[in-house]
Structures are given as structure tokens and as C-alpha cells.
C-alpha positions, 0 to 999 in steps of 0.5 A: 500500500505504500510502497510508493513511498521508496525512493521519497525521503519523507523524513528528510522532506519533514525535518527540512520543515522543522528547521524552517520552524526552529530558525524562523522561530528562534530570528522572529522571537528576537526580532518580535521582541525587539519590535514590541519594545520599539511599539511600547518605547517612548521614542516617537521615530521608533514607535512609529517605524515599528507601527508601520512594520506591523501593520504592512507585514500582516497585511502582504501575502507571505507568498509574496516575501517568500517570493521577493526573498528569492527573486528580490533578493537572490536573483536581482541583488545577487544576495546569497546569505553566504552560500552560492548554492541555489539549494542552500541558499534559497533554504535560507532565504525561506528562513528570512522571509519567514523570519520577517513575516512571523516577527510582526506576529510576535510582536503583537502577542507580545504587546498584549502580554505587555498590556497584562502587566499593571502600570503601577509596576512600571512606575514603581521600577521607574520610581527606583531609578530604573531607566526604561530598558531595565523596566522593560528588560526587569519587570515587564518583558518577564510578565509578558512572555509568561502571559504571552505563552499562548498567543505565541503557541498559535504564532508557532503553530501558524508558523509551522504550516507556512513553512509550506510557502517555501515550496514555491521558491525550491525548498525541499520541504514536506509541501515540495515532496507532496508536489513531487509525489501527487505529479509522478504517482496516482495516490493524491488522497493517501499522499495528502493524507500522509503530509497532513498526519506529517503536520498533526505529528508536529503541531498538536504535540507543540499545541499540547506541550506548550498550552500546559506550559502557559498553564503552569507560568500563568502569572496570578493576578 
């Protein structure tokens, strides 16, 4: 019955899918955070700057920044991300793309984590002496990303099945080996059925593991 399936690295294609989750993850936390810390600063220009990125990265199709990633970036600029390997190179542009796309996520559900935290705490850390850094850095980021948990589970999850995009720009992830497989064999319903158990393999876990995560670091109020 499924003897199809020689000749497909499967494993291979669905362990490409976790490391454009895990690194797209990893850069869109960083960038997120530092997003939501502009979103809540007291610079005007910054404010500003990361409202804009927000709102116009949510509303363009990640199809098209996966795209301009590749073609923009690769084909045009020439950028390579340290590789001239085509293959290589357009995994890691997949990373960019969706890297920049997911920080505007992240940055959201961290803003309202942020939102949680009571302003008399704030203006208690400020009443030390504590610049705004070290109020954001000390007392409130912590609350937040406790309270954040699950919104950034949902993020993650969401992540986890875009990753499906890279598959229009060459990356031989689990979306591109069913493209693969539905064009040279006749099993389109098992093979889709296959990819989608692939992904519940991944996601419900993660949603399970980390909504008993935001249970357990829920900050009492």
C-alpha cells in the first residue's frame, strides 16, 4: 500500500520543515521582541517605524516575501546569505522571509502580554531609578512572555504550516515532496493524507506541550 513511498525521503522532506520552524522561530522571537519594545518605547521615530512594520507585514501575502526573498533578493541583488548554492541558499532565504513575516506576529502577542502587566509596576521600577530598558528588560518583558505563552503557541503553530510557502521558491520541504509525489504517482488522497498526519505529528504535540506550559507560568493576578 505504500510502497510508493521508496525512493521519497519523507523524513528528510519533514525535518527540512522543522528547521524552517526552529530558525524562523528562534530570528522572529528576537526580532518580535525587539519590535514590541520599539511599539511600547517612548521614542516617537521608533514607535512609529515599528507601527508601520506591523501593520504592512500582516497585511502582504507571505507568498509574496517568500517570493521577493528569492527573486528580490537572490536573483536581482545577487544576495546569497553566504552560500552560492541555489539549494542552500534559497533554504535560507525561506528562513528570512519567514523570519520577517512571523516577527510582526510576535510582536503583537507580545504587546498584549505587555498590556497584562499593571502600570503601577512600571512606575514603581521607574520610581527606583530604573531607566526604561531595565523596566522593560526587569519587570515587564518577564510578565509578558509568561502571559504571552499562548498567543505565541498559535504564532508557532501558524508558523509551522507556512513553512509550506517555501515550496514555491525550491525548498525541499514536506509541501515540495507532496508536489513531487501527487505529479509522478496516482495516490493524491493517501499522499495528502500522509503530509497532513506529517503536520498533526508536529503541531498538536507543540499545541499540547506548550498550552500546559502557559498553564503552569500563568502569572496570578
Amino acid at each position: 500500500m505504500f510502497d510508493f513511498l521508496e525512493g521519497y525521503d519523507l523524513l528528510g522532506a519533514f525535518w527540512t520543515t522543522v528547521q524552517l520552524t526552529l530558525l524562523s522561530a528562534v530570528g522572529s522571537l528576537i526580532w518580535g521582541t525587539l519590535l514590541a519594545a520599539m511599539r511600547v518605547g517612548p521614542v516617537p521615530l521608533m514607535r512609529g517605524f515599528a507601527t508601520a512594520y506591523v501593520n504592512i507585514v500582516r497585511n502582504i501575502p507571505l507568498t509574496v516575501i517568500i517570493l521577493f526573498s528569492s527573486l528580490g533578493l537572490y536573483s536581482t541583488l545577487n544576495i546569497t546569505m553566504g552560500s552560492e548554492v541555489v539549494k542552500t541558499s534559497n533554504f535560507r532565504l525561506a528562513v528570512l522571509g519567514l523570519m520577517l513575516y512571523t516577527a510582526a506576529f510576535v510582536c503583537e502577542a507580545l504587546r498584549s502580554g505587555i498590556n497584562t502587566v499593571p502600570v503601577g509596576q512600571a512606575e514603581a521600577a521607574r520610581a527606583l531609578g530604573l531607566n526604561f530598558t531595565q523596566v522593560l528588560g526587569l519587570v515587564v518583558l518577564p510578565q509578558a512572555f509568561r502571559a504571552a505563552v499562548g498567543p505565541l503557541t498559535n504564532v508557532l503553530i501558524a508558523l509551522t504550516k507556512n513553512t509550506t510557502v517555501a515550496a514555491a521558491i525550491g525548498v525541499a520541504e514536506a509541501a515540495y515532496l507532496m508536489k513531487e509525489m501527487v505529479e509522478n504517482e496516482a495516490q493524491l488522497v493517501l499522499i495528502s493524507a500522509i503530509i497532513a498526519v506529517g503536520f498533526c505529528c508536529l503541531t498538536l504535540p507543540t499545541g499540547l506541550f506548550l498550552g500546559w506550559v502557559a498553564k503552569k507560568v500563568a502569572v496570578k493576578r
